[in-house]
Backbone as numpy.savetxt, mean C-alpha at the origin, in Angstrom:
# Nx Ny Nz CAx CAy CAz Cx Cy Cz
-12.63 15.17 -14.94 -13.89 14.46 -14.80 -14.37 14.57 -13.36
-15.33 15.01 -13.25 -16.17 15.44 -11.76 -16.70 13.56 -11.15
-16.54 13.61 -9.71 -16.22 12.55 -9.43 -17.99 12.44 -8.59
-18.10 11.19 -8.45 -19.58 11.43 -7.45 -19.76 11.80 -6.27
-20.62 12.21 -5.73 -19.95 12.62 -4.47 -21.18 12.06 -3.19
-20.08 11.80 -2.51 -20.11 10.61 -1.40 -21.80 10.95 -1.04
-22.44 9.94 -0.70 -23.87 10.01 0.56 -23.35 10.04 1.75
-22.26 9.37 2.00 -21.97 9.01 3.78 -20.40 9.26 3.60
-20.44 9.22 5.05 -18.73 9.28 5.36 -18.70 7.88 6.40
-17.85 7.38 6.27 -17.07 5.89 7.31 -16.30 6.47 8.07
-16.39 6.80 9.17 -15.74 7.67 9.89 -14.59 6.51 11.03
-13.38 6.79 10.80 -12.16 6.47 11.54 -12.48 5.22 12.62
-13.17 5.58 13.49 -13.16 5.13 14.58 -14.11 3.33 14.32
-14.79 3.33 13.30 -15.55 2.06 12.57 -14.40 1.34 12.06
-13.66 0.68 12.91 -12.43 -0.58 12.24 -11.97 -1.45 12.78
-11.66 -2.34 11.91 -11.12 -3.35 12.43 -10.30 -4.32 12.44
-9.47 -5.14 13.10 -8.15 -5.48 13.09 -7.82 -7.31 12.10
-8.84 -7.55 11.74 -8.75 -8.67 11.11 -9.99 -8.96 10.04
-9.76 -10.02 9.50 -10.68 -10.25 8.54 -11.79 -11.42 8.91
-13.32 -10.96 9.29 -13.90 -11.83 9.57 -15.14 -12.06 9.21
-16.27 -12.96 8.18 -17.09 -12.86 7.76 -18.02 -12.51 8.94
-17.98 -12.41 10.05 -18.91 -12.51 11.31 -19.04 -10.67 11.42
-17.85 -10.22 11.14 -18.01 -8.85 11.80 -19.35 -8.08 11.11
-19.67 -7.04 11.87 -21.36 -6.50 11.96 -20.91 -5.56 10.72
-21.62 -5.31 10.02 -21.29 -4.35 9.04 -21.97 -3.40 9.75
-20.99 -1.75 9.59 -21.29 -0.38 10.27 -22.43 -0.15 9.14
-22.41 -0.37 7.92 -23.21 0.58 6.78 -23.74 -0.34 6.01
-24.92 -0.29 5.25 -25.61 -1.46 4.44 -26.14 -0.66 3.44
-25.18 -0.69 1.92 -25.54 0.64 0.89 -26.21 -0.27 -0.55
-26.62 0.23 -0.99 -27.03 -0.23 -2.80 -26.29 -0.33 -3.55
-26.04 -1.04 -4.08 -25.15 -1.63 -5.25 -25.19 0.43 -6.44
-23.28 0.72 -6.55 -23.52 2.03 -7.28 -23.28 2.92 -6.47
-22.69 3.22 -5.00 -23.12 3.90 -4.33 -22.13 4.33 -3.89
-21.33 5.58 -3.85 -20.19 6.57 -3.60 -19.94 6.62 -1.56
-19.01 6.34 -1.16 -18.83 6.36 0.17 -17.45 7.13 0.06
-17.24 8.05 1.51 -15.97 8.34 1.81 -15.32 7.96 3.53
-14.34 7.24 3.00 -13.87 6.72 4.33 -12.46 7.42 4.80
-12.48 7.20 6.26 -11.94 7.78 7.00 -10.64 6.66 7.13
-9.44 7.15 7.01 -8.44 5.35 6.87 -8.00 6.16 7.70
-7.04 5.32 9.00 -6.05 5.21 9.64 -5.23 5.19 8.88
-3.74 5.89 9.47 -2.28 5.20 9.00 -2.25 3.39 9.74
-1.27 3.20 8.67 -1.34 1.52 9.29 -0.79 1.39 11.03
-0.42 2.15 11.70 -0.46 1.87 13.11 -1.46 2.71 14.31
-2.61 2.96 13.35 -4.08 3.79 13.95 -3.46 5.20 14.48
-2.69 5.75 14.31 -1.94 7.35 14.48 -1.37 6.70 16.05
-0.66 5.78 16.36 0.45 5.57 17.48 1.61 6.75 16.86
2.27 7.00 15.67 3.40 8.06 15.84 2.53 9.05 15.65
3.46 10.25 16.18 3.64 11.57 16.17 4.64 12.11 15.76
4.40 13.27 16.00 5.96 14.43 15.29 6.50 14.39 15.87
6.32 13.58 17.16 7.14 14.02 18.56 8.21 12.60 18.82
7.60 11.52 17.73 7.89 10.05 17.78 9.61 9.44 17.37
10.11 8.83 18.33 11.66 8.32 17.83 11.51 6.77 17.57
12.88 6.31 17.33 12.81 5.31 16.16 12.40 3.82 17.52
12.65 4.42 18.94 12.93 3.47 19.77 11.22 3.30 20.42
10.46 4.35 20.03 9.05 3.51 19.90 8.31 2.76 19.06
9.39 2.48 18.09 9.13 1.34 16.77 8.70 0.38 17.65
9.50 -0.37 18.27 9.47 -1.47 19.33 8.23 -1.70 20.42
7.62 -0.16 20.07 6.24 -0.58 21.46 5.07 -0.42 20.60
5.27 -0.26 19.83 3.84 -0.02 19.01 2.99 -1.17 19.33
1.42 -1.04 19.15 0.69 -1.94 19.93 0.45 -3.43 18.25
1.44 -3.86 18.21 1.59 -5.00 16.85 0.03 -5.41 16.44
-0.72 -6.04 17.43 -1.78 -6.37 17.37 -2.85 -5.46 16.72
-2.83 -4.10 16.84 -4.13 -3.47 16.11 -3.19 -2.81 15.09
-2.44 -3.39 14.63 -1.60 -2.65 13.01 -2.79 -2.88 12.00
-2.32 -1.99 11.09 -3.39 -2.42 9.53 -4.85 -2.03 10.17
-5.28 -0.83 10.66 -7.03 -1.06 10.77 -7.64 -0.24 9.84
-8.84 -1.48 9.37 -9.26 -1.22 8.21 -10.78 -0.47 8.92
-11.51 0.63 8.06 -12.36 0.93 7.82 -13.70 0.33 7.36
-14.47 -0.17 8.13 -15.67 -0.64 7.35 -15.98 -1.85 8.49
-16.78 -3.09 8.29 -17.07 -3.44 7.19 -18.62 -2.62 6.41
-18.67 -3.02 4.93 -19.49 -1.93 4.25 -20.55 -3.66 4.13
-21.73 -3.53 3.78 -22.71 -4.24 3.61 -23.40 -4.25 1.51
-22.81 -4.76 0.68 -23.59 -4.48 -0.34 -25.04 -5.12 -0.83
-25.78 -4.48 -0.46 -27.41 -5.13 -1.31 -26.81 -5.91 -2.48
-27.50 -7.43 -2.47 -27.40 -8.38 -3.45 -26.27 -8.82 -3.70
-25.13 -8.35 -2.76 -24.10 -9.34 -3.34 -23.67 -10.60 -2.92
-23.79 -11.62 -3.86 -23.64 -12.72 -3.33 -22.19 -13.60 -3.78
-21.79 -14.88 -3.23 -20.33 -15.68 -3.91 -20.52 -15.91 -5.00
-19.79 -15.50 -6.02 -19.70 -15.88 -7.15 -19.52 -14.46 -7.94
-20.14 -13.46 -7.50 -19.80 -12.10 -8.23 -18.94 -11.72 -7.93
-18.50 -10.36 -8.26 -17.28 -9.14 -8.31 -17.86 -8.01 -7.75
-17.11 -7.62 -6.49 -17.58 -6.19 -6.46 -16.45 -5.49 -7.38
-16.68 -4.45 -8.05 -16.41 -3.13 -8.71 -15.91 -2.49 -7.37
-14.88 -1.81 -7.85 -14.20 -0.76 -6.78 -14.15 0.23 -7.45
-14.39 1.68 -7.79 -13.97 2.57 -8.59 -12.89 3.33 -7.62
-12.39 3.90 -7.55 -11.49 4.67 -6.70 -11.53 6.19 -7.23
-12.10 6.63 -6.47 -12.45 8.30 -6.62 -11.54 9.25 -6.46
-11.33 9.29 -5.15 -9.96 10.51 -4.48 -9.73 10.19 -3.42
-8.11 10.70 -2.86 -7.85 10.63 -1.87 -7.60 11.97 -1.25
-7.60 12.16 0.30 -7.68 13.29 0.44 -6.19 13.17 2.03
-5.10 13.61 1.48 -4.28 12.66 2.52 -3.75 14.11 3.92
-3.52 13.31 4.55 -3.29 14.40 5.97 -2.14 14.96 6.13
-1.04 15.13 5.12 0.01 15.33 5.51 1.08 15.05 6.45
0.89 14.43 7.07 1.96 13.76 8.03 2.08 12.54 8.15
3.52 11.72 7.59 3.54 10.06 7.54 4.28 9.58 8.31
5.12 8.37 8.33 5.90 7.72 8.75 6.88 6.65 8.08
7.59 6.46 8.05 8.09 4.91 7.45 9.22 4.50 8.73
9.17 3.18 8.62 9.70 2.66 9.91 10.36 1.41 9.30
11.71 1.24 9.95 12.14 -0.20 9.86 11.69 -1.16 11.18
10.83 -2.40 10.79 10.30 -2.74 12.20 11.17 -4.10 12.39
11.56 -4.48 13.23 12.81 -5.37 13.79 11.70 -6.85 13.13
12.16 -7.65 12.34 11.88 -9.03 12.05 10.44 -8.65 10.80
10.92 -7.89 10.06 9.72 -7.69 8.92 10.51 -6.89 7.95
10.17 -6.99 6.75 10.50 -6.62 5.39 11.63 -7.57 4.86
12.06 -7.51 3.30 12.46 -7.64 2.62 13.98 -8.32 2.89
14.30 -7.05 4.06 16.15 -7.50 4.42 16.18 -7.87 5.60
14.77 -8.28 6.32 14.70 -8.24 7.63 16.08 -8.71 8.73
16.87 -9.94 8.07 18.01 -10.43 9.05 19.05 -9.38 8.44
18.71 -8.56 8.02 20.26 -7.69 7.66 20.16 -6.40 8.31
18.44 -6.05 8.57 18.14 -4.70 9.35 17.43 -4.94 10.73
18.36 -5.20 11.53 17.58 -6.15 13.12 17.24 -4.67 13.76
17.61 -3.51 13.66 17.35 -2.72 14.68 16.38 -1.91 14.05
15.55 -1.38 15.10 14.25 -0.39 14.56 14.99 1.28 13.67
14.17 1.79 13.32 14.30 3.44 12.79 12.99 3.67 12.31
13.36 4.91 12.40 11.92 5.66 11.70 12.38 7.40 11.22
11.44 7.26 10.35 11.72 8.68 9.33 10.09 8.75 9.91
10.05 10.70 9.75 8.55 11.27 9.64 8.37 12.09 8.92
7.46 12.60 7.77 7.16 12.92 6.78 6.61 14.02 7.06
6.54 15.50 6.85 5.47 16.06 6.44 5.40 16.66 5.19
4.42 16.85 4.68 4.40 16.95 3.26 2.98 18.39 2.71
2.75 18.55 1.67 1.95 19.16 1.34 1.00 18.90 0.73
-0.08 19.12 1.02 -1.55 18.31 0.82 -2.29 18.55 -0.26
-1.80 19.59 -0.86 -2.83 20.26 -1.88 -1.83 20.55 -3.37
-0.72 21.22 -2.97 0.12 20.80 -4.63 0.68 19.60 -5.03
0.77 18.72 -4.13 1.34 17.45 -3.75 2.72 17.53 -4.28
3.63 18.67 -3.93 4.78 19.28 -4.31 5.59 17.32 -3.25
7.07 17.34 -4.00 7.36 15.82 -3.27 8.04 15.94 -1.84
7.93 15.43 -0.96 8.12 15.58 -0.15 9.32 14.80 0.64
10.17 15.79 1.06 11.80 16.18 1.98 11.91 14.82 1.93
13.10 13.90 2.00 13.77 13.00 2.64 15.10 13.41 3.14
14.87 14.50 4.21 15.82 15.02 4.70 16.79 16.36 3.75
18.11 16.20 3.79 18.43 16.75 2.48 19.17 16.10 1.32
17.83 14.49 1.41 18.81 13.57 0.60 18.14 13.56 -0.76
17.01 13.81 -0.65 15.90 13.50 -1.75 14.79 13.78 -1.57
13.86 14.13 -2.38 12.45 14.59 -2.67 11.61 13.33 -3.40
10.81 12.91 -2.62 9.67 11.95 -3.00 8.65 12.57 -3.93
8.04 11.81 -5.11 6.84 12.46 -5.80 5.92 11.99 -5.14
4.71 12.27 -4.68 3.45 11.66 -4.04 2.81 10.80 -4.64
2.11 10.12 -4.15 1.04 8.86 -5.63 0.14 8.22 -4.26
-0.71 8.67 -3.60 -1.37 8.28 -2.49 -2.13 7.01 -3.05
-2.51 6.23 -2.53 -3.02 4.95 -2.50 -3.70 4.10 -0.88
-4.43 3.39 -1.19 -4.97 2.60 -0.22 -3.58 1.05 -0.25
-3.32 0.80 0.72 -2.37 -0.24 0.89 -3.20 -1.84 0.70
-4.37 -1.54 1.83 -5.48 -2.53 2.17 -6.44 -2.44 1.76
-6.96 -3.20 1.05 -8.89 -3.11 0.15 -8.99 -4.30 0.40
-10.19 -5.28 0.90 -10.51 -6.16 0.33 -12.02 -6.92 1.23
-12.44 -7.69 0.46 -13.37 -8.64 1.29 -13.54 -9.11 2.28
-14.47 -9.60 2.72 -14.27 -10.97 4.13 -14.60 -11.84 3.16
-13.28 -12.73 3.97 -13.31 -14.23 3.36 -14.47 -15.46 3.15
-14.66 -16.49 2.82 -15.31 -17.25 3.05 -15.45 -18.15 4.81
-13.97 -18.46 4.51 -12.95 -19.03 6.26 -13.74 -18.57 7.06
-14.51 -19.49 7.86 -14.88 -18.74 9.49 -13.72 -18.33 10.16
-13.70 -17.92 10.93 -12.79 -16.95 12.20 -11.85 -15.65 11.66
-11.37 -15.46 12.39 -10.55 -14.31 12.23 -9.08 -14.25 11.35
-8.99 -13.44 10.18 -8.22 -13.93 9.50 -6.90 -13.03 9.56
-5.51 -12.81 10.03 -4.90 -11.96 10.00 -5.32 -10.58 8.44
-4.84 -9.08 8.95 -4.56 -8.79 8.08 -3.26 -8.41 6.94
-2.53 -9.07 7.63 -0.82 -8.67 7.28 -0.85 -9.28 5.86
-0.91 -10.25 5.74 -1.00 -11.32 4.00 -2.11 -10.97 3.23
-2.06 -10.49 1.86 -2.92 -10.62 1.07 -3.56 -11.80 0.93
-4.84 -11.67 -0.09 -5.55 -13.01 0.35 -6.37 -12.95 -1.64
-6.70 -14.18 -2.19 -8.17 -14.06 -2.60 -8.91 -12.94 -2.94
-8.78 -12.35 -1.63 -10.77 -11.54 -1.85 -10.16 -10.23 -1.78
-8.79 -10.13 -1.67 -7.99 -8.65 -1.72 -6.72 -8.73 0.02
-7.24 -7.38 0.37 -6.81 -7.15 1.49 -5.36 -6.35 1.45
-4.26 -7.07 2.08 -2.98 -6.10 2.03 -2.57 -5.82 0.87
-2.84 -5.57 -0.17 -2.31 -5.71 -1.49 -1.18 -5.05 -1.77
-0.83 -3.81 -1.14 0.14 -2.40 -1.08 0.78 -2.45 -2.59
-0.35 -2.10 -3.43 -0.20 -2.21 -4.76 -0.38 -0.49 -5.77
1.08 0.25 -5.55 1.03 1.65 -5.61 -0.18 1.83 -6.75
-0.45 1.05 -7.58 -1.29 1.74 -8.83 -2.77 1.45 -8.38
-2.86 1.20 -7.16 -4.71 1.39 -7.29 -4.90 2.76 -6.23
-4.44 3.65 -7.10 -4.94 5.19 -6.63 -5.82 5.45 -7.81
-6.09 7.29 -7.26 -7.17 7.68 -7.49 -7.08 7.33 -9.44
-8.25 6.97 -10.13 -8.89 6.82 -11.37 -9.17 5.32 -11.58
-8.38 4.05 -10.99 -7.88 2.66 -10.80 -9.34 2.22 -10.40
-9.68 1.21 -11.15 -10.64 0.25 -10.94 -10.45 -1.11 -10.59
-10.63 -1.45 -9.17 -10.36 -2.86 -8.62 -11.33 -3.76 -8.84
-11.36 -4.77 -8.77 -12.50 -5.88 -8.99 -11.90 -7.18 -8.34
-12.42 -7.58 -7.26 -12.67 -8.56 -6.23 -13.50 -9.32 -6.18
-13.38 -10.33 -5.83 -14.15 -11.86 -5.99 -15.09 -12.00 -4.95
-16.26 -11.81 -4.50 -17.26 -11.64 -3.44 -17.65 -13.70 -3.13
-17.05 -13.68 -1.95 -16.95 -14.79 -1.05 -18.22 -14.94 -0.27
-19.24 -14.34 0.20 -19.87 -14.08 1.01 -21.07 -13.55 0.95
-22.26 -13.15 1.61 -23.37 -12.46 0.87 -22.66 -11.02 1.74
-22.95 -9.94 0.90 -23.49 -8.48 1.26 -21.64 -8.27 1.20
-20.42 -8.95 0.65 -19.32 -8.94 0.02 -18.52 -8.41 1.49
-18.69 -7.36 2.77 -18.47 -7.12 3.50 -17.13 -6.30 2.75
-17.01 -4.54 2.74 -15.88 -4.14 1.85 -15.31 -3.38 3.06
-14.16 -3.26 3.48 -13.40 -2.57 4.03 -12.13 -2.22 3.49
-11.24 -1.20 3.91 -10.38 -0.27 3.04 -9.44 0.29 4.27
-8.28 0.48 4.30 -7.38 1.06 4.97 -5.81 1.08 4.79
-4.71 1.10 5.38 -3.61 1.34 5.42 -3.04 2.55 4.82
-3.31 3.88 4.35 -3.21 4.43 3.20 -1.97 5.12 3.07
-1.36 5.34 1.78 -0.15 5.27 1.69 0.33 6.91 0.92
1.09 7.55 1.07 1.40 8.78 0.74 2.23 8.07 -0.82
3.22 7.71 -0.75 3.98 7.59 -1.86 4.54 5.68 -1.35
4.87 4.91 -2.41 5.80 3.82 -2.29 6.05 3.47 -3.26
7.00 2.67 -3.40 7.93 2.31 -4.20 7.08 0.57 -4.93
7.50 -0.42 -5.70 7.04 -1.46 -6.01 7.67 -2.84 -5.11
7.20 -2.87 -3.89 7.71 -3.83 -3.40 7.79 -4.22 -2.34
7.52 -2.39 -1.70 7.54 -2.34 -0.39 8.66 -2.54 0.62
9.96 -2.57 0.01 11.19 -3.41 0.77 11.40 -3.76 1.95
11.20 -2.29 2.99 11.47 -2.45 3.76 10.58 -2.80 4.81
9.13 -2.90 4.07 7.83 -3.33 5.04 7.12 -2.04 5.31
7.64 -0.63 5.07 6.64 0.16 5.12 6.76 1.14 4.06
5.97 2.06 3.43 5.97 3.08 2.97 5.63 4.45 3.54
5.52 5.12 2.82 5.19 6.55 3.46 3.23 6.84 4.30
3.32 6.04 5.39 2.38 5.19 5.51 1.71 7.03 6.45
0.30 6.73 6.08 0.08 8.10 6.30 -1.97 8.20 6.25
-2.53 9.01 7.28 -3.90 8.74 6.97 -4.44 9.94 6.25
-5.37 9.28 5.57 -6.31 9.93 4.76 -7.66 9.50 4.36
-8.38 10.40 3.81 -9.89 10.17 3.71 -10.11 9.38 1.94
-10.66 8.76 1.80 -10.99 7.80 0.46 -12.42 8.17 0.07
-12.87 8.50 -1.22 -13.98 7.71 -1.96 -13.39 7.15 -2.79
-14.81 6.04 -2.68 -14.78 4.82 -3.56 -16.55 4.42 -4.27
-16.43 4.33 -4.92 -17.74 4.03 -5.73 -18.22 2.30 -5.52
-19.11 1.40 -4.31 -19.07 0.36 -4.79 -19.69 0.04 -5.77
-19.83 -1.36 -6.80 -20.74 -1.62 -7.83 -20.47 -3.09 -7.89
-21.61 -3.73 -8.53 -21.98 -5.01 -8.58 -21.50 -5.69 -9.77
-20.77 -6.62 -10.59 -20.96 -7.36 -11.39 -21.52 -9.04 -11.46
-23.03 -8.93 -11.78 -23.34 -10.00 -10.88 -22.52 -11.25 -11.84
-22.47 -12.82 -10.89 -22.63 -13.90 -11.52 -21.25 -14.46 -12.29
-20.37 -13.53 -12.23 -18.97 -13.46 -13.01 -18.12 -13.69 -11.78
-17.82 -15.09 -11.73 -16.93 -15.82 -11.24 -15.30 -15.39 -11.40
-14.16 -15.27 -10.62 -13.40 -14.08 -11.13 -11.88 -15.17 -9.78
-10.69 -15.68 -10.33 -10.30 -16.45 -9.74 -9.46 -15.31 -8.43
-9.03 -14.45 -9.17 -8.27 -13.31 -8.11 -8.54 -11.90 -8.48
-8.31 -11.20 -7.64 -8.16 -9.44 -8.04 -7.63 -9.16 -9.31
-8.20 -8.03 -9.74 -7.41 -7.46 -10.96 -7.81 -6.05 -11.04
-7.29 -5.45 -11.58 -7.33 -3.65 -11.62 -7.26 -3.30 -13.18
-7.57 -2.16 -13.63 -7.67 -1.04 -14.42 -7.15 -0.11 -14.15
-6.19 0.63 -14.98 -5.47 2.02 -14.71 -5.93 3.35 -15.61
-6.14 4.58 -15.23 -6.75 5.37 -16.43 -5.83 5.52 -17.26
-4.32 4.91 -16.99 -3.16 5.94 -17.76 -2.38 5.68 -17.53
-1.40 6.32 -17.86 0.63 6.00 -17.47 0.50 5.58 -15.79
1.40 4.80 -15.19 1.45 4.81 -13.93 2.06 5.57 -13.21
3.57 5.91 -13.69 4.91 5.72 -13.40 5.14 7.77 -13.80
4.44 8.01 -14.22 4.43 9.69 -14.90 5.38 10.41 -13.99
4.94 10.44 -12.67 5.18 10.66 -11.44 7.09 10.81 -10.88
7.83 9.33 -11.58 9.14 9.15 -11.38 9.29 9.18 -12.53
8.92 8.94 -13.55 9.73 8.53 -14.96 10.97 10.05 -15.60
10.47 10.83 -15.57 11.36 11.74 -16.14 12.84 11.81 -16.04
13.31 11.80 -15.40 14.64 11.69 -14.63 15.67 10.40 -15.14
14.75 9.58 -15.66 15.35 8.07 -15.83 15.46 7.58 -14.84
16.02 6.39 -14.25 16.72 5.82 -13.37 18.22 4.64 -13.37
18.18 4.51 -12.08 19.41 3.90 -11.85 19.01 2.08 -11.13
19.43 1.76 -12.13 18.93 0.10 -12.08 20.24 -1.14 -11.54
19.81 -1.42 -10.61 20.79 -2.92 -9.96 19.30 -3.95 -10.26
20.72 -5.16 -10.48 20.30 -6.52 -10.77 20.49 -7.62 -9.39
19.75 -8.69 -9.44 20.03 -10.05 -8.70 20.15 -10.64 -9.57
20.43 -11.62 -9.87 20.54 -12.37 -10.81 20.83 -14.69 -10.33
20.35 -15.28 -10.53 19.88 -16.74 -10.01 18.74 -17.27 -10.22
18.91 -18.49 -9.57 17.99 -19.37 -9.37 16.51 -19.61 -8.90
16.63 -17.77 -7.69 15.87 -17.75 -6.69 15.18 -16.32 -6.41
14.09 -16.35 -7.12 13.25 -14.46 -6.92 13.59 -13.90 -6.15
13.47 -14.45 -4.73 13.27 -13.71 -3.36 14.70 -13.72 -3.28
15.96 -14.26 -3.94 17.04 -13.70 -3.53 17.59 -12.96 -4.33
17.20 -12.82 -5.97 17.34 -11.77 -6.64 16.95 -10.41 -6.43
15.68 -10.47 -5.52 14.98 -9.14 -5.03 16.05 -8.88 -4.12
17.01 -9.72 -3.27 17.33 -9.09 -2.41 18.89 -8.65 -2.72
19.18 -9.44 -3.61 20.48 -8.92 -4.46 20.35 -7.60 -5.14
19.15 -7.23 -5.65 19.12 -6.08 -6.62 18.78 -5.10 -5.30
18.20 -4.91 -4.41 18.01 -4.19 -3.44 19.45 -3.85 -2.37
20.13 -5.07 -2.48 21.36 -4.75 -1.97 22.38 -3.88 -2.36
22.22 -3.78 -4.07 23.13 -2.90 -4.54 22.68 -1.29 -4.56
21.57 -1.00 -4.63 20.83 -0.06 -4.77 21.11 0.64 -3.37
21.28 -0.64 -2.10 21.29 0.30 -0.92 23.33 0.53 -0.30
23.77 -0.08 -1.30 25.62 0.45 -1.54 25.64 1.31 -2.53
24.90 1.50 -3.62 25.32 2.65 -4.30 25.13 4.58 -3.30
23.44 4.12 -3.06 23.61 4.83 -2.35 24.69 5.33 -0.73
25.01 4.59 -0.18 26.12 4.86 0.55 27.23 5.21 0.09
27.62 5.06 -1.59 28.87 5.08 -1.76 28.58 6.73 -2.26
27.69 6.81 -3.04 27.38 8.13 -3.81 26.65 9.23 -3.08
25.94 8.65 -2.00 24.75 9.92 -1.12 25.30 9.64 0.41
26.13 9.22 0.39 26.95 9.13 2.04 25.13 8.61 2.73
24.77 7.95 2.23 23.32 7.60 2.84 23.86 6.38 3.82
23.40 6.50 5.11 23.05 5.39 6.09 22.91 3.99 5.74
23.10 3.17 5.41 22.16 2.10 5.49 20.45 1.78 5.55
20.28 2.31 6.91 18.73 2.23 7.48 18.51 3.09 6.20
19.17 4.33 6.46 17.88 5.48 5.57 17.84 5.21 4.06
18.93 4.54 3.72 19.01 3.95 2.28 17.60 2.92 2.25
17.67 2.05 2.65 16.78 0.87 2.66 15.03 1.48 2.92
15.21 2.42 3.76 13.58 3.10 4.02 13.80 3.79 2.54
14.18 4.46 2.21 14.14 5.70 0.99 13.92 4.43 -0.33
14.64 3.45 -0.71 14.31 2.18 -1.30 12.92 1.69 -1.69
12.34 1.81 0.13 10.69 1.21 -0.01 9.91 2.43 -0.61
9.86 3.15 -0.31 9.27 4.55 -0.32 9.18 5.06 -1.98
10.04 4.66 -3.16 9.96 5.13 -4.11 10.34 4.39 -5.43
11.45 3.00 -4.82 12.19 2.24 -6.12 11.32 1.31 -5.93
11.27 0.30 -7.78 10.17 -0.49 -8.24 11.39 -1.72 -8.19
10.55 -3.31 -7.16 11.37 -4.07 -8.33 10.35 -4.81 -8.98
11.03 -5.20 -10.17 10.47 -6.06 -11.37 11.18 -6.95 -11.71
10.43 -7.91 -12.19 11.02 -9.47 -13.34 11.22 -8.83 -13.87
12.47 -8.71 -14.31 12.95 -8.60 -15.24 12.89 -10.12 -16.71
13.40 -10.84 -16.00 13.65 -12.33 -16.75 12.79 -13.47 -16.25
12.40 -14.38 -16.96 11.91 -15.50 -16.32 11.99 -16.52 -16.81
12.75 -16.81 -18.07 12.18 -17.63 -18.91 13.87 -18.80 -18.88
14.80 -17.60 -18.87 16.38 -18.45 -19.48 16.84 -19.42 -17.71
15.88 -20.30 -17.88 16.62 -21.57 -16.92 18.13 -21.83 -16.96
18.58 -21.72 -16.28 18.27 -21.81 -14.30 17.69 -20.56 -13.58
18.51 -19.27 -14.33 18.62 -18.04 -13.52 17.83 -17.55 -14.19
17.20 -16.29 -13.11 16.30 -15.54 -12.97 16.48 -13.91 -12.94
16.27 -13.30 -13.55 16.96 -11.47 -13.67 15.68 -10.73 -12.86
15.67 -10.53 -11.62 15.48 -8.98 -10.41 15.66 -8.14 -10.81
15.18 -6.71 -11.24 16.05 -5.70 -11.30 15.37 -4.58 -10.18
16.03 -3.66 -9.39 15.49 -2.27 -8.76 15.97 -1.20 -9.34
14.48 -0.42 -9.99 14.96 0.52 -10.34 14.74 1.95 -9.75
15.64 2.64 -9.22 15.30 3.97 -8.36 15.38 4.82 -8.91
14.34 6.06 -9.21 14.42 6.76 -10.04 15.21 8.48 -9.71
15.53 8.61 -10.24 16.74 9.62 -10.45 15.89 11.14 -9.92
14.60 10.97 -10.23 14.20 12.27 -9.82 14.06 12.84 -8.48
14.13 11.98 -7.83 14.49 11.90 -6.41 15.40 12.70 -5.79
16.41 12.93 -6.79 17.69 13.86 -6.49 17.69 15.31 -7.04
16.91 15.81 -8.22 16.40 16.48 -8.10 16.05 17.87 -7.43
């Protein structure tokens, strides 16, 4: 299916580091209207090829996550939905994933920085090296989509929110239809973090975090009050890892966030026991490709986590 093709481009350098109904919108388009934006990787291209794990630690924290935009929509007012269509991504080949000291999933278990760098292939989207441990399938995605808030001032962008924002939600790539709750007049849409490949969960706080160019189709649904985000998929999600099967650890309790971290724990000893894998590089390779899911929710007290990493990886 032939996709629309853009009027304008949002070019890189139009972004910004928080969420604020005040900020000036760069572009003011018609409700329907195809844009292609220019996304930063989530640390505005601070690494290089040239980059070690011990400039994890200097990265400038403050302008992480810069988003593209803000976009201006004719007629949109609080109470509607903007429509997101998601067109294509067009990604740059070169990523990063980083363990950053006091963030992700295992954060008091992984205190010291690392970093892996990616390069990959842009056009067969053949999967790309994790050394000679494993091969990633690609599934590019936007990490960050979302609104300006209602909230006066400046709103971090690290936490999802309401009106969207960090969502790092692998299935709103290209065919995925988002729909967001418009807080504000003219909805203010910005878009960034963009992601080469990740896993469901994000573990370790980053994925194969990587820049690339986006269209997106905005569109109006007026008057339809809408309590949070929700998406549309054209199709299977998972196509990508599924073949291979996978290899599934459990948490199991009282407590999600410690089942996530139980089922993630075993996932990152199997691998050491079976792929002589690192620790660090276990736990990055984790974020980058394994899903976790509820498994259980219902049989009080305990609660069933499961991570499942998929086998094709090895491959």
């Amino acid at each position: 299916m032939a996709h629309p093709m853009p009027i304008k481009t949002i070019h890189g350098q139009h972004c910004h580091h928080g969420w604020n109904n005040a900020n000036a919108p760069v572009e003011r388009v018609a409700p329907g209207t195809t844009l292609s934006f220019e996304c930063q990787d989530a640390a505005g291209g601070f690494f290089t090829r040239d980059s070690r794990a011990a400039d994890v630690t200097t990265m400038p924290f403050e302008r992480l996550n810069p988003v593209t935009g803000p976009i201006f929509i004719d007629d949109a007012q609080p109470g509607d939905i903007l429509k997101v269509t998601i067109n294509e991504f067009r990604p740059s080949g070169f990523g990063w994933t980083a363990i950053i000291p006091g963030f992700g999933l295992m954060a008091d278990q992984f205190t010291a920085p690392d970093l892996f760098l990616w390069d990959y292939d842009t056009t067969t989207r053949t999967p790309a090296a994790y050394g000679s441990q494993a091969r990633i399938p690609m599934k590019p995605f936007a990490g960050t989509i979302g609104l300006a808030p209602a909230a006066e001032g400046t709103h971090s962008i690290v936490p999802p929110r309401r009106v969207g924002g960090n969502l790092d939600i692998r299935d709103l790539s290209a065919g995925s239809t988002l729909y967001l709750p418009v807080e504000v007049a003219g909805a203010l849409f910005s878009i960034g973090d963009t992601h080469a490949a990740q896993g469901d969960g994000e573990v370790c706080g980053t994925a194969i975090e990587s820049a690339m160019q986006v269209s997106v189709t905005l569109d109006l649904i007026k008057d339809t009050p809408l309590a949070m985000p929700r998406f549309s998929t054209p199709g299977p999600v998972t196509h990508h890892l599924d073949g291979a099967g996978y290899e599934v650890f459990t948490g199991i309790g009282p407590d999600l966030m410690t089942g996530a971290r139980q089922a993630v724990e075993g996932a990152i000893d199997w691998l050491g026991r079976t792929r002589n894998l690192p620790a660090e590089q276990a736990y990055m390779l984790c974020s980058v490709c394994g899903d976790l899911r509820i498994s259980e929710i219902v049989d009080a007290p305990n609660w069933v986590v499961a991570f499942y990493l998929p086998k094709v990886i090895f491959e």
